[in-house]
Structure formats: structure tokens, C-alpha cells
C-alpha positions as CSV (number, residue, x, y, z in Angstrom):
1,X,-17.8,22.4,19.2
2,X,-16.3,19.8,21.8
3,X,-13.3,18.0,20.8
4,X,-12.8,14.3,22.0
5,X,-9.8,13.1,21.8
6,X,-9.1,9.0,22.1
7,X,-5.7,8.2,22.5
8,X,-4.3,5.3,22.2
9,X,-7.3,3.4,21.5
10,X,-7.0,0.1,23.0
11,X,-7.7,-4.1,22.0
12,X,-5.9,-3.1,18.4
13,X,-2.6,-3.6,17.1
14,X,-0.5,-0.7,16.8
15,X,-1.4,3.1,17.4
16,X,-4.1,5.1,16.6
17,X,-5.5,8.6,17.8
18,X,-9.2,9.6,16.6
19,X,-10.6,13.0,17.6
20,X,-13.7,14.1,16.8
21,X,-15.8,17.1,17.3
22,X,-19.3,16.6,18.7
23,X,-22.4,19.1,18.3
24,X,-25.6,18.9,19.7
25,X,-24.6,15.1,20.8
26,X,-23.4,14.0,17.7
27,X,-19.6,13.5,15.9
28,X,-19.8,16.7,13.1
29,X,-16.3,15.7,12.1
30,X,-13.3,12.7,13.0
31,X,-10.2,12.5,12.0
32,X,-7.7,9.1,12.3
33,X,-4.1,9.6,13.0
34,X,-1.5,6.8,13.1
35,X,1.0,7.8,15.3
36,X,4.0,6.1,13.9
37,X,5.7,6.1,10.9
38,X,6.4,3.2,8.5
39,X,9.5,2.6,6.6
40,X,9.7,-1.5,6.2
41,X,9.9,-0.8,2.3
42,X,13.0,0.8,2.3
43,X,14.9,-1.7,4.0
44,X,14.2,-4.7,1.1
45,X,15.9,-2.5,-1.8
46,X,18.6,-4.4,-3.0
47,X,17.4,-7.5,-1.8
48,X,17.0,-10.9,-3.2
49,X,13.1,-11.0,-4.2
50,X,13.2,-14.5,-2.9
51,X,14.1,-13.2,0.7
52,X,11.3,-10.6,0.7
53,X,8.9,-12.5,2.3
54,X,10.6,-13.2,5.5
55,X,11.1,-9.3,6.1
56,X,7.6,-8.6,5.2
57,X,6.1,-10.9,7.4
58,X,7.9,-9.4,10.5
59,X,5.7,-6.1,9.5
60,X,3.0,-7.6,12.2
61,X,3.2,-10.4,14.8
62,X,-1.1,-10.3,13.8
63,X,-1.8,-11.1,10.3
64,X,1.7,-13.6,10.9
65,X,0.4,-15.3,6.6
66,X,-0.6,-12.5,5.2
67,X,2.5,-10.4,4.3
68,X,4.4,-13.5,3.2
69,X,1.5,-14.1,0.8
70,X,1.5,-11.1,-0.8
71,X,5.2,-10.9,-1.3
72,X,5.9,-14.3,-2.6
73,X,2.5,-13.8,-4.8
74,X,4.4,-10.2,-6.1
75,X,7.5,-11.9,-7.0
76,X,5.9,-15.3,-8.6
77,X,3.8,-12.7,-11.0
78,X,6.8,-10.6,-11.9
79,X,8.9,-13.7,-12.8
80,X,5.5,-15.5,-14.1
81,X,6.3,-18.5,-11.9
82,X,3.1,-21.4,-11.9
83,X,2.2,-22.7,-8.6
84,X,1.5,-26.5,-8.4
85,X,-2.2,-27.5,-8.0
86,X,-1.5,-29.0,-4.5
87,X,0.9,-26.1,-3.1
88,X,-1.8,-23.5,-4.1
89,X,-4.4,-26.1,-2.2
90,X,-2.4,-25.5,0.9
91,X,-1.7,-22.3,0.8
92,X,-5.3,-21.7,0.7
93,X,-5.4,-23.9,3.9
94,X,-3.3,-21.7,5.8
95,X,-5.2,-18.7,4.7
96,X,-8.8,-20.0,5.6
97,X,-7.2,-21.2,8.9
98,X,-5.8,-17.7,9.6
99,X,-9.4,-15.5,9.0
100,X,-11.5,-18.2,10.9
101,X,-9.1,-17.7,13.4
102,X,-8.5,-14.2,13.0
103,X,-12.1,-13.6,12.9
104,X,-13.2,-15.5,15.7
105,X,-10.4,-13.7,18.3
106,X,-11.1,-10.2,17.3
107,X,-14.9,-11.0,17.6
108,X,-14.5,-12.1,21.2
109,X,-11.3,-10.7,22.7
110,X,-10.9,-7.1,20.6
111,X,-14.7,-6.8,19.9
112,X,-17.1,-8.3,22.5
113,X,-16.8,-5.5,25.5
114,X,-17.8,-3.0,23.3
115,X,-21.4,-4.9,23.5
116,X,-21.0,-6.8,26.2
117,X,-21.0,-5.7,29.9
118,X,-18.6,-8.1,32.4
119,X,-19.4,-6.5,35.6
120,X,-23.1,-7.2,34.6
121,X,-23.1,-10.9,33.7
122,X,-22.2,-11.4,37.8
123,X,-26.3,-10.8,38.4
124,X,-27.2,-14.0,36.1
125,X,-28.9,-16.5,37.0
126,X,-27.3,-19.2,35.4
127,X,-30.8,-21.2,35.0
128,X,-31.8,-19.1,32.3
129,X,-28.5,-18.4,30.9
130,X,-28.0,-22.1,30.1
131,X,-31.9,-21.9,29.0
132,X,-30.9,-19.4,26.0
133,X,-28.1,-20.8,25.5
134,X,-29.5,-24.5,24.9
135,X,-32.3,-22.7,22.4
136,X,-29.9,-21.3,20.1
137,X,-27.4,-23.8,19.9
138,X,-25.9,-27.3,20.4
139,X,-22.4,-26.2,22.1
140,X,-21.8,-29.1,24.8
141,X,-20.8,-26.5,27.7
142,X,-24.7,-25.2,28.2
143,X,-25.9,-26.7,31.7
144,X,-27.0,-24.7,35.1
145,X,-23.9,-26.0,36.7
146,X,-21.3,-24.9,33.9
147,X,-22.6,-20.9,34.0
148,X,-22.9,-21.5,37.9
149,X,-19.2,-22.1,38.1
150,X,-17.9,-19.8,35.9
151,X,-20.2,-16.9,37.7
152,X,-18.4,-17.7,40.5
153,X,-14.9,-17.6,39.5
154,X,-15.9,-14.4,37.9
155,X,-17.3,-13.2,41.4
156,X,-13.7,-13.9,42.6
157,X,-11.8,-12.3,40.0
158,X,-14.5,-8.9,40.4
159,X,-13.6,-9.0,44.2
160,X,-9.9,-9.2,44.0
161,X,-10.0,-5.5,42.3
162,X,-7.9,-7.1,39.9
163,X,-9.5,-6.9,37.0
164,X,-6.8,-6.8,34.3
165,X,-8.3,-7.0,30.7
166,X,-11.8,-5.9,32.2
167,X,-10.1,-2.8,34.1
168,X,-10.6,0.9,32.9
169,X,-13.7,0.4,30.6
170,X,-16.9,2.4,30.4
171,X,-19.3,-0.3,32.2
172,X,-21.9,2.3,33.9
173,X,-22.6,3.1,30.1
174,X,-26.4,3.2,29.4
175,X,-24.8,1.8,25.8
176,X,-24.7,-1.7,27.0
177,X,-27.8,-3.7,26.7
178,X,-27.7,-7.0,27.2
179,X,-29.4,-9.1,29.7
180,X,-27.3,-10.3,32.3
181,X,-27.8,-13.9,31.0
182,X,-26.3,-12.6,27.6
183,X,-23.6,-11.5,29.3
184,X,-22.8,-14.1,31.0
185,X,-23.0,-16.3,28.1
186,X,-20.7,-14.3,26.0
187,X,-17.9,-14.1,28.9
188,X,-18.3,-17.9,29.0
189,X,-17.4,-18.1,25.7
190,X,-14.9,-14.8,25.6
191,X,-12.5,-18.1,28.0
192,X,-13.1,-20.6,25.6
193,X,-12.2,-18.6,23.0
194,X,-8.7,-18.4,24.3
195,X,-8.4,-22.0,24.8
196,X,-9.8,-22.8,21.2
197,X,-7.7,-20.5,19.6
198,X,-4.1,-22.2,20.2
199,X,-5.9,-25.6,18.7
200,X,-6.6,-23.9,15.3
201,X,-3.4,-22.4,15.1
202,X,-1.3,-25.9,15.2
203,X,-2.4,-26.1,11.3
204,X,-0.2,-23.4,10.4
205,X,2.7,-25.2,12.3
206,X,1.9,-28.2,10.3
207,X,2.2,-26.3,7.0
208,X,5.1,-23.7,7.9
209,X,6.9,-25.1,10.7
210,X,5.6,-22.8,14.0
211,X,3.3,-20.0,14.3
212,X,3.8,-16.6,14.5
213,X,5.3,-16.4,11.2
214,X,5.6,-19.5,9.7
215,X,7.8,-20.7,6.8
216,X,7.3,-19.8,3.0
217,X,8.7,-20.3,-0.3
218,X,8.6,-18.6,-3.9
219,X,7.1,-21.1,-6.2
220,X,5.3,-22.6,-3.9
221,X,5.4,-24.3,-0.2
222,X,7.9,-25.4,1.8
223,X,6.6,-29.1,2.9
224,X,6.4,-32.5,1.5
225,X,3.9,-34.7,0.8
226,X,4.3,-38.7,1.4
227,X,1.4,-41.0,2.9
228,X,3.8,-43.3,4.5
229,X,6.9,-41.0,5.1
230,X,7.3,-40.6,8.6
231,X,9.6,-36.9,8.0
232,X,6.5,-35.3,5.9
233,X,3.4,-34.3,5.8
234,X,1.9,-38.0,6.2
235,X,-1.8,-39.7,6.0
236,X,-1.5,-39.2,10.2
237,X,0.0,-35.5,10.1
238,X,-3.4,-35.2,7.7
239,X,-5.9,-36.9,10.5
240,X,-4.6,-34.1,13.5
241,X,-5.2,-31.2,10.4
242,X,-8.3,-32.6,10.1
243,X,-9.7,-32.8,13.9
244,X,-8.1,-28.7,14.2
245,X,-10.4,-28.4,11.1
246,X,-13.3,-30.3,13.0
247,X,-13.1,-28.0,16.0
248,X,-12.9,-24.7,14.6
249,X,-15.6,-25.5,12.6
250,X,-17.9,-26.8,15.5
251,X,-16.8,-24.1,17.4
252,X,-18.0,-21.4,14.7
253,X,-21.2,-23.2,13.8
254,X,-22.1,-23.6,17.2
255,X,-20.9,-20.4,19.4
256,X,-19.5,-17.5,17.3
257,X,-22.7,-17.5,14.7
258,X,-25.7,-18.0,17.7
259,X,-23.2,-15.7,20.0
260,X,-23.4,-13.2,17.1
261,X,-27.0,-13.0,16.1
262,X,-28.1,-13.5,20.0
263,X,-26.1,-10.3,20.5
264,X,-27.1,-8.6,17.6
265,X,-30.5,-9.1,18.2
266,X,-30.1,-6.1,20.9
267,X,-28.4,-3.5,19.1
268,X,-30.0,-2.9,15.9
269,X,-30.6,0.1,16.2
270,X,-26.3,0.7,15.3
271,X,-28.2,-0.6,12.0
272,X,-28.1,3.2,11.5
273,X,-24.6,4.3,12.2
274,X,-21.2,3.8,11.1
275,X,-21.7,3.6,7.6
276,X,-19.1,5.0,6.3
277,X,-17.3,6.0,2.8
278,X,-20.2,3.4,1.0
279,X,-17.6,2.5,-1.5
280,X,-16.4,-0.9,-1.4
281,X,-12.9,-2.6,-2.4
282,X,-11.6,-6.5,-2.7
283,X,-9.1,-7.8,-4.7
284,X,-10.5,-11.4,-4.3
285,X,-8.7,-14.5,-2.5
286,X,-8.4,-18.5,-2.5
287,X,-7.8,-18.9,-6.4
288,X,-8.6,-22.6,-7.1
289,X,-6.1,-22.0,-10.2
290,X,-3.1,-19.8,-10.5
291,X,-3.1,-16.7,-8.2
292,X,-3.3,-14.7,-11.6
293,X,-6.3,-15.8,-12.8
294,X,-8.8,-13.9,-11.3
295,X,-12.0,-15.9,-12.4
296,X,-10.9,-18.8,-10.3
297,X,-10.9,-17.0,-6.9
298,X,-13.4,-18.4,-4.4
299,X,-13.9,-14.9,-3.0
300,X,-14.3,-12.7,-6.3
301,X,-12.7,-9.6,-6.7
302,X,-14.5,-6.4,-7.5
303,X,-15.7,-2.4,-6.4
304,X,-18.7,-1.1,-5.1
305,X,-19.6,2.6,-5.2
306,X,-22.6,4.4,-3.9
307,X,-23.5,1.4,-1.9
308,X,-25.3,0.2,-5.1
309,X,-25.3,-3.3,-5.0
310,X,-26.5,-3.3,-8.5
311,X,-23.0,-3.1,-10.0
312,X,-19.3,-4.8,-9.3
313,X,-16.8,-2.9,-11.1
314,X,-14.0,-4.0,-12.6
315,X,-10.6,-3.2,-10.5
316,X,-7.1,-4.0,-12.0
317,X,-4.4,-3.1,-9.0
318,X,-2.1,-3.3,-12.0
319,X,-3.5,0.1,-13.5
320,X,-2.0,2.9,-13.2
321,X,-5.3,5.2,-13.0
322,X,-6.6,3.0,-10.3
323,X,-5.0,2.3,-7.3
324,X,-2.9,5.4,-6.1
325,X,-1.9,7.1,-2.9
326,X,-2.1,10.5,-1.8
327,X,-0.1,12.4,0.9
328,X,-1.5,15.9,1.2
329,X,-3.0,15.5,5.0
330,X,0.0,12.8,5.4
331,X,3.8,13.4,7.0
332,X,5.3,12.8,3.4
333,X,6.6,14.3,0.9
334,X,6.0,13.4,-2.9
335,X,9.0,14.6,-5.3
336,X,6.8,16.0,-8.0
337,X,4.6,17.5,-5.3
338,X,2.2,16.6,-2.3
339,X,-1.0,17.2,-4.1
340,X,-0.2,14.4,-7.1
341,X,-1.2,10.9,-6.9
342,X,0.9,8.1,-7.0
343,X,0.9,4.2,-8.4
344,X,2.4,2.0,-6.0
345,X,5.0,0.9,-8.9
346,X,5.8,4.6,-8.8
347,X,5.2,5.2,-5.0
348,X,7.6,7.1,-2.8
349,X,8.2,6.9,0.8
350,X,9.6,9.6,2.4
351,X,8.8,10.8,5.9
352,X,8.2,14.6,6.6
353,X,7.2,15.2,9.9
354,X,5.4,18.2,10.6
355,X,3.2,18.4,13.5
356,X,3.8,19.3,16.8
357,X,6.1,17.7,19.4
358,X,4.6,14.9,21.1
359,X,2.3,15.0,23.2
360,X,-0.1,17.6,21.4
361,X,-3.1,18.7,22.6
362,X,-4.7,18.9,19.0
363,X,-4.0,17.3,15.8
364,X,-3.7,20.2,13.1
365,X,-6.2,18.5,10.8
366,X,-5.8,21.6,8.4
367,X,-2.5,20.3,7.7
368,X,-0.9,16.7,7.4
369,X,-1.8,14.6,10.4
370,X,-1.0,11.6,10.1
371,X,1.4,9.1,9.2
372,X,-1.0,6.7,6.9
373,X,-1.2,8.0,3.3
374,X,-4.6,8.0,2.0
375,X,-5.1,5.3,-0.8
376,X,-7.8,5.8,-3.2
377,X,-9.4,3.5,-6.0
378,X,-10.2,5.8,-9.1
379,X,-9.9,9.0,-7.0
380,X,-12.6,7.1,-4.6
381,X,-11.8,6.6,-0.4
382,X,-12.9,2.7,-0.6
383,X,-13.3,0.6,2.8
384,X,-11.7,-2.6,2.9
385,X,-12.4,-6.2,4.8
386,X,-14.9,-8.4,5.9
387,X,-18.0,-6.5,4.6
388,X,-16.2,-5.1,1.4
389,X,-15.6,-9.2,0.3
390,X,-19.6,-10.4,1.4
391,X,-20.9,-7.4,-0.3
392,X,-18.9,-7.7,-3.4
393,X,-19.5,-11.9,-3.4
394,X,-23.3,-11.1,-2.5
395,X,-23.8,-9.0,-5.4
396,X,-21.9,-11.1,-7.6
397,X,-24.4,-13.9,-6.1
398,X,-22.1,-15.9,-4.6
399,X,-24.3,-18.8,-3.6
400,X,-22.7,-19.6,0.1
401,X,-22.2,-15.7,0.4
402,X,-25.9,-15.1,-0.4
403,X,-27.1,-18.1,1.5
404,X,-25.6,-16.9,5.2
405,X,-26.2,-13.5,4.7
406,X,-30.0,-14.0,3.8
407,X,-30.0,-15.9,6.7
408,X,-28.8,-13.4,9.0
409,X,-30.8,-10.7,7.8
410,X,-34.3,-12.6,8.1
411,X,-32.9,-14.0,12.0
412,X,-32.4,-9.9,12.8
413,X,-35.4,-8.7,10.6
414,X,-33.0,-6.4,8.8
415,X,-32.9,-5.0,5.7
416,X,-29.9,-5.5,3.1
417,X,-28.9,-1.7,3.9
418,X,-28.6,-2.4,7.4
419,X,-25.1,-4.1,6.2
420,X,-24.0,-0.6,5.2
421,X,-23.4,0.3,8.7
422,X,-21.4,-0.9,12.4
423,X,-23.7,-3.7,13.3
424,X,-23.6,-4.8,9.6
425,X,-19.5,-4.5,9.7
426,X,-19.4,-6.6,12.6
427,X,-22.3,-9.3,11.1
428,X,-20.2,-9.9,8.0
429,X,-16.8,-10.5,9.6
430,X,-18.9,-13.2,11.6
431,X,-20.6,-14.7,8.0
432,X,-17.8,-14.8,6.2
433,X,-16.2,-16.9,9.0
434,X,-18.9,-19.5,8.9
435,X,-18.4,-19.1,5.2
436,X,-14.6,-20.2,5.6
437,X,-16.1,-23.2,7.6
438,X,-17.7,-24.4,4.9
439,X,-14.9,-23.6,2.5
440,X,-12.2,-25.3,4.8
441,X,-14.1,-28.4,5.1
442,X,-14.4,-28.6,1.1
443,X,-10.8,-27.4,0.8
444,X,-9.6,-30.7,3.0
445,X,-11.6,-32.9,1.0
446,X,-10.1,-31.6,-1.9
447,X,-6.5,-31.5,-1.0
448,X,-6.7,-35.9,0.1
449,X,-8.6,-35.5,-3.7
450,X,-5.1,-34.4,-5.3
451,X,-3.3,-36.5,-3.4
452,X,-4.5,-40.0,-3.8
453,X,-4.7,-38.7,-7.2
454,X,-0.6,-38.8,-7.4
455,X,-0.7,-34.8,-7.9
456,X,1.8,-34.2,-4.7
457,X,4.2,-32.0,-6.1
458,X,4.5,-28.6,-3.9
459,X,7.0,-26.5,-5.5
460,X,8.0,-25.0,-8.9
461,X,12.0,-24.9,-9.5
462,X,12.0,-23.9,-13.2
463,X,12.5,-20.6,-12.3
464,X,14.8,-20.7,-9.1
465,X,17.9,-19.5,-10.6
466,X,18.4,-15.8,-11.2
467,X,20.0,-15.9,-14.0
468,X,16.9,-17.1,-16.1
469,X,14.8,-14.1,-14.8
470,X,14.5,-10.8,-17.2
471,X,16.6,-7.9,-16.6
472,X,13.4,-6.0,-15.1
473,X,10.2,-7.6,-14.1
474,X,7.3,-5.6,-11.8
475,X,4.9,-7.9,-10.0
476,X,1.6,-7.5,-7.9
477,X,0.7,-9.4,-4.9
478,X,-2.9,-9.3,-4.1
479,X,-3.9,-11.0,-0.6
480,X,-7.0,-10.5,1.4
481,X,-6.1,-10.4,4.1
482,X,-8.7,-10.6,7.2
483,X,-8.9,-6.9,7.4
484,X,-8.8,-6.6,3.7
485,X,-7.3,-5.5,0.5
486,X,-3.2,-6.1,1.0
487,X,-1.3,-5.0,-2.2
488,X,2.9,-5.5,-2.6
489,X,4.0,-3.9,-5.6
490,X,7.7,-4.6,-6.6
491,X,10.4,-4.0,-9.2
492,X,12.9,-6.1,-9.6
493,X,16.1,-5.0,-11.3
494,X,18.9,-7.1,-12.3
495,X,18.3,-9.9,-10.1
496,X,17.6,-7.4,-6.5
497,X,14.7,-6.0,-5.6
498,X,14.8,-2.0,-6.8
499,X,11.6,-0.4,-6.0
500,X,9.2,-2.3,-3.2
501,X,5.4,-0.5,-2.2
502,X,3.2,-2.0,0.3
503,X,-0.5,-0.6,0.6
504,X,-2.2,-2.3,3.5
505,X,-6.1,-3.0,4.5
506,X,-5.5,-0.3,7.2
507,X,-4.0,2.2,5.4
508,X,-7.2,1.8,3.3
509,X,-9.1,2.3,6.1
510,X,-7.9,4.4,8.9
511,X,-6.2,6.9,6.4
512,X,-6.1,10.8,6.7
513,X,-8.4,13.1,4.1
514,X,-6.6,13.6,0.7
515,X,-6.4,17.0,-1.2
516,X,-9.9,16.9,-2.4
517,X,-11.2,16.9,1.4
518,X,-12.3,13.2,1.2
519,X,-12.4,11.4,4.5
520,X,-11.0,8.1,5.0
521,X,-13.2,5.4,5.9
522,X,-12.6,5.3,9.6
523,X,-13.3,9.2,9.8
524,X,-16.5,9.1,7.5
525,X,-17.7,6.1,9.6
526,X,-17.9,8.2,12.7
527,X,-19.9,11.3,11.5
528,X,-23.0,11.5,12.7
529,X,-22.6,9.1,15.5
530,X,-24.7,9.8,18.4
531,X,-22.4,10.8,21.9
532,X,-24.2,9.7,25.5
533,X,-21.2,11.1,27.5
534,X,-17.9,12.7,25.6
535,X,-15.6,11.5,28.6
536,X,-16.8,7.9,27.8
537,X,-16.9,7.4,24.3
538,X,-17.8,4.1,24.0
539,X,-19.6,4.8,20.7
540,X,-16.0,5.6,19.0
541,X,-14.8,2.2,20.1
542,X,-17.5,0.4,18.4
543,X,-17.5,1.8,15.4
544,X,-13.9,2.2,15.0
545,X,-12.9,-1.9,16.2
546,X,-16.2,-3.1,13.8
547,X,-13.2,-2.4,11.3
548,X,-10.2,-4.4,13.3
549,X,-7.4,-2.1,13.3
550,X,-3.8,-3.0,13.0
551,X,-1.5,-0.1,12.6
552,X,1.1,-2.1,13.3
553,X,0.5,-3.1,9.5
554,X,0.6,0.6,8.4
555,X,3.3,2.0,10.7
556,X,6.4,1.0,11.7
557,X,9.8,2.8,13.4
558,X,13.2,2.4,11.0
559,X,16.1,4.2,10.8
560,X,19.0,2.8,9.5
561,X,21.4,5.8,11.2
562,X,20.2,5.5,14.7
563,X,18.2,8.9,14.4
564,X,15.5,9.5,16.5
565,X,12.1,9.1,15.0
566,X,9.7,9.3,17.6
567,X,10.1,10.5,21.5
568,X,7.8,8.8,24.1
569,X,7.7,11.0,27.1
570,X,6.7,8.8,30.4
571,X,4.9,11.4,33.4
């Protein structure tokens, strides 16, 4: 069998190696391999829990909320802290804010040139592209004259030969099949994308104080709330939230969603590929109560095996038999042995590095190979994200969940099983943005709600001093993130933090096989996936971005004696 090997692959965060053997034009076998190790957990022992946040944040310059909410969210539940009804309003701001933006830039800027063709859209005729793109939406920037421009600066940028983020890709692949109209409608919007994005983000700066990695606080947030106040968050800091609401919503209404099912429309036959492990994972997010109380979350929580839609099973990140993490194809070593299992509250992280010296030609799948551990959900490889949260909200009958996705399915003349698969991966990350439109706008009417209402307190002291904590206390801090299930599991010990486990939505994903032979999601996704030309794998890239990498999350370089970890060789 040929062996491809991708390495790095590219428009994710972090690093990640997938080879895969091909025969008779199809992936028989894949295997993921993060190429860096991570060790962020080890540097919080002995910490105050209060602090942890600030250090787990710092584990991506991505997901810049996401790490802070599951950290504060571990401490408040081992110390039983209560979150005041506005605080947890705003908080849920911030997070809806960070997956219609997250969303929105990985569909366009990490996403889109798998499906789109740049080189392509220059034999447009703008005519027709503003035609198509007047039928399927209202989106102001739609005349001959706008698409005529923009062809031309694109013209330009073709013919200086410097082609920058369009350099070095696979556009001669018989893969792409767009029109050049679509294309050139998708790279319109690809550069308006980039200018949209740094309006959403000023929301965040609002609420924590600047973006990447804004401000937080145990017990709740760390801003004020006073109409008239002139220092706080004030009826006119609320007015500029609100028109950053307005146009990210327009935007996703009226590009993203007709961008998506326009493109879509064209490649359903990847309907039929990527599909995966078929066993689905989401811890729930967006509690309208306390973060605890699982039947308030807007986004339910719940398991999916077998792809049978039929049942939602029960999932409790607390227990012991359910979430765990294996190590047997990972560089680790477990005390009590590399084929047991182990509960975050109970998880180790020791690095044991045992493949070859970099670079390799070869992973030796046989043995460990990668630097993710391979989490499982009862003994189950469980993909984690965008389509893990519709399906388990869509079965659960979520009504806005249920709504969009019905929709989408009757626009592309789909059946339901067509989610189970890359185009269906990619569809649901796009719904559950237009989904967080609709939430966001109801969220905002909501917070002004509690506020007029007198209810503007933001943060919980009762439990701010140390010395009123237990002597030991574990916590769980659920968050889904964009890419899906985050879990920080602490102990804290006599006022420090003693034992600190982090189990990311990529580690879910991309991890290695696990002593039974189970393939991570990333690797099961893969098999079976038709190859046009092994020197251009284009096909990888698609399936393996519908999922929105970021090892950065899983893998990161420490070493508090200056050793050397990892050697990068420059030729």
C-alpha cells in the first residue's frame, strides 16, 4: 500500500501529521499525530485556584474564552460558588460572541479553499455572479460593479506571483467544482470576512477589557453595571454591544448561511464520506441557571452512539467509569501501567517519548505515536463539536436546532444521515451559528430585561476568602467550546491547586488508537476516502479541517529545567 504523509497540515492551529495508506484509490487506514507535547497542567500545582484561569487561557491565542471558562467554572463547582443571574447572562454573551465568530472565520479563512477554487473565480463574469448572488440573499455588496472591482484587484494580486495565503495549494484539482461565479462570490466574501471579524470581537473587549484573552473572575465577571455611570458598563456602552450584535447577525443571516448552502449545493456527493467514529459527545453550554444545573443549558448535554438518533444518553464527566484517558499508542507513561484507563481526577501526565528522531520518515503506528492521549466516553472514541451539539439538540428536539437543520436538509435534498459525514460536519458548524444569531439577539434582550429589573449584581464574594473553603474540594468545568467538549478537572488541597487535568475538544478528536485498536475520530473519518492524486491530497484537508483543529489546545512545549523537548531541524 502507498503511504501519504501530510505534514504539517496547514490553516489550523498548532501541529498535526496524518498519514494514511491508500489502496485501490482509497484511505485503508489514517493515523493523527500531534507533534508536540503538552505539559500546561503541571505548571498550575500549587497555585491559587483563583489564578488558574489566567494560565489556562494562555493554552491558545484561538479559543482566547474558552479555557478561562472552564477553569473558573472547575473552581466555582469545587467551592460550590453561585453565579449572579446577570454575570452568568454575560458570560453567555461572550461565549455566543466567540462561536459566531469562531464559526464564521474558520468557515471562510481555514475552510473555504478546500471547496473553493481562487485562481478560478478570475474567469467570472461578474453579471451573473451578482445575479446568484442577489437570488439567495439580501447582503448590500451584490451589484455588477462590486464583483467587477474586486475581479480585478484579484487579477492584480494573480499577476504579481505573489500570492501569499492562495500560494502552494492544489488548484488544478478536478476536486473543485464550483462555477467561476461561485467562486468569485465566496472570495468576495472570504475579504469581508476579515473586515467583519474585528467588529464582533469589540464585545469581548467590552466585557473583559481587550481581546485575545480577555479578563475573568471566580464568582463571576469582572465589570460593572450602572445606566448612568460613565466608568461602567453604561446604557451607551450597551447601544455599541448591541449594533456588534446587529452586524454579526446580518452578516450570518445574509452571507455565511446562502454562502454555505450555495456551496454545498455542489458537493454532496462528500454526503458519503468522512463519517467518522458515529458516536457523539457534548457536555451542553449557555446554562440560563447555575452552570451546575444541567437542565437549564440552552445547548443540552448528552451521547450519541451508533449514530442512532433515537437515543441521548446520559453523560456525567464527574463519573469515574465515564470519561477516561488512555495512553497505549500515546508518548506517556501511566504509573499503574499504559494499558489502564484513567479519570481525569486521577489522570497523570508524564511524557515518554519514544519514536524516532525528528524528522521520520514513518510514524511507528504499531507503537505510541503521538503526543494526544486518546479520551474515550464509556470505553467509546466519541467526536466532539459542532455536529456532536446539533445532533444531540436535534434529537433531543431542540425546536431552533430542529428548525435550521430541517431547513437545510430540504434546501440540499438530503437526508438526515447525510449529517453523519464531511459535508454534514461542515453544514452544522454553519447551523449552529445562525442558531447563536438567534440566541444572541434573545440573550441581549434578556440581559436590558435583568437590568431595568434592578438585578445588576455581577459577582459572588461569599466565598472569596480561602479560609472559608474545605480542606479538599474537586471541581469539573464543562465548556463547549467551538470545537467541542472542554473538560478541567481539579483538586484543590489546602487552599492550592494539587492535582489539575485538562481534556480538550481536540484531544477528543484528533487522538491516537487506544489499546483495544479503536481509531480516533480524525483517523476513522478518513477511511474509505476516495484519493484522485496521492501527491495532492486535497481530500485529507477536507475532511480533516470539517473538524477545525487546534493542537495548539492539545500540545504545548514546558520544561521547567531548560531541557530540550523537541529539536526543529531547518534544511
Amino acid at each position: 500500500m502507498a503511504r501519504i504523509v501530510v505534514d504539517p497540515i496547514t490553516r489550523i492551529e498548532g501541529h498535526l501529521r496524518i498519514e494514511a495508506e491508500v489502496k485501490d484509490g482509497k484511505i485503508k487506514n489514517a493515523y493523527a499525530s500531534c507533534t508536540m507535547w503538552r505539559g500546561v497542567e503541571l505548571i498550575l500545582k500549587g497555585r491559587d485556584p483563583r489564578d488558574a484561569w489566567a494560565f489556562t487561557q494562555r493554552i491558545c491565542g484561538v479559543c482566547t474564552t474558552v479555557h478561562a471558562f472552564a477553569s473558573i467554572r472547575a473552581v466555582e463547582d469545587a467551592l460550590d460558588i453561585e453565579i449572579p443571574p446577570l454575570a452568568q447572562a454575560l458570560r453567555n454573551l461572550m461565549i455566543a460572541t466567540q462561536y459566531i465568530h469562531d464559526h464564521t472565520m474558520h468557515f471562510y479563512h481555514l475552510h473555504a479553499l478546500d471547496w473553493v477554487n481562487v485562481p478560478n473565480a478570475l474567469r467570472a463574469d461578474p453579471k451573473e455572479t451578482a445575479r446568484i448572488a442577489q437570488s439567495i440573499s439580501r447582503w448590500p455588496n451584490a451589484s455588477p460593479g462590486y464583483f467587477a472591482e474586486l475581479k480585478k484587484k484579484l487579477q492584480k494580486f494573480v499577476e504579481s506571483g505573489q500570492l501569499g495565503i492562495f500560494a502552494n495549494a492544489y488548484w488544478d484539482h478536478p476536486a473543485y467544482k464550483l462555477p467561476p461565479e461561485v467562486d468569485l462570490l465566496a472570495v468576495a466574501h472570504y475579504l469581508e470576512a476579515l473586515d467583519w471579524q474585528r467588529h464582533i470581537i469589540r464585545i469581548h473587549t467590552f466585557l473583559g477589557g481587550k481581546n485575545p484573552h480577555p479578563n475573568f473572575l471566580v464568582g463571576g465577571v469582572p465589570v460593572s453595571v450602572n445606566l448612568s455611570s460613565p466608568s461602567v458598563i453604561n446604557a451607551e456602552v450597551l447601544s455599541v454591544i448591541k449594533s456588534h450584535i446587529d452586524q454579526a447577525v446580518a452578516f450570518v443571516r445574509e452571507v455565511y448561511i446562502p454562502d454555505l448552502l450555495a456551496i454545498a449545493s455542489f458537493y454532496k456527493d462528500w454526503a458519503q464520506w468522512g463519517g467518522g467514529v458515529g458516536n457523539f459527545l457534548a457536555y451542553g453550554e449557555l446554562p440560563a441557571g447555575q452552570t451546575s444545573d444541567v437542565d437549564s443549558l440552552f445547548l443540552p448535554r448528552g451521547a450519541i452512539l451508533n449514530r442512532d438518533l433515537s437515543t441521548v444518553h446520559d453523560v456525567d464527566p464527574k463519573d469515574p467509569e465515564q470519561v477516561q484517558e488512555a495512553v497505549a499508542h500515546s508518548w506517556y507513561r501511566y504509573s499503574r501501567g499504559d494499558e489502564t484507563l484513567l479519570h481525569p481526577f486521577e489522570g497523570e501526565t508524564e511524557p515518554e517519548y519514544t519514536g524516532p528522531e525528528p524528522p521520520y520518515d514513518h510514524l511507528n503506528v504499531d507503537s505510541k505515536y503521538s503526543w494526544l492521549k486518546a479520551p474515550r466516553w464509556r470505553g467509546h472514541a466519541m467526536e466532539v463539536g459542532p455536529l456532536a451539539r446539533m445532533l444531540v439538540a436535534y434529537a433531543k428536539g431542540h425546536p431552533s436546532v430542529k428548525e435550521k437543520v430541517d431547513f437545510a436538509l430540504r434546501k440540499l435534498g438530503v437526508p438526515v444521515t447525510a449529517l453523519f459525514s464531511t459535508l454534514g460536519r461542515t453544514a452544522a458548524r454553519g447551523i449552529e451559528t445562525w442558531v447563536m444569531a438567534d440566541y444572541i439577539t434573545e440573550l441581549y434582550d434578556h440581559i436590558i430585561g435583568l437590568i431595568r429589573s434592578g438585578n445588576t449584581s455581577t459577582f459572588n464574594n461569599a466565598k472569596w476568602d480561602p479560609s472559608t473553603w474545605p480542606r479538599e474540594a474537586r471541581g469539573f468545568g464543562p465548556m463547549e467550546a467551538p470545537r467541542g467538549a472542554l473538560g478541567h478537572w481539579v483538586t484543590i488541597r489546602d487552599g492550592k491547586i494539587a492535582h489539575y487535568q485538562v481534556v480538550v475538544p481536540s484531544t477528543w478528536n484528533g487522538g491516537p488508537r487506544d489499546a483495544k485498536g479503536q481509531p480516533g475520530p480524525y483517523e476513522a473519518a478518513l477511511a474509505g476516502t476516495p484519493i484522485h492524486d496521492p501527491k495532492k491530497p486535497l481530500e485529507i484537508l477536507r475532511t480533516v479541517h470539517s473538524f477545525d483543529p487546534c493542537m495548539a489546545c492539545a500540545a504545548h512545549v514546558y520544561d521547567p529545567e531548560g531541557r530540550e523537548i523537541v529539536r526543529v531541524r531547518v534544511q
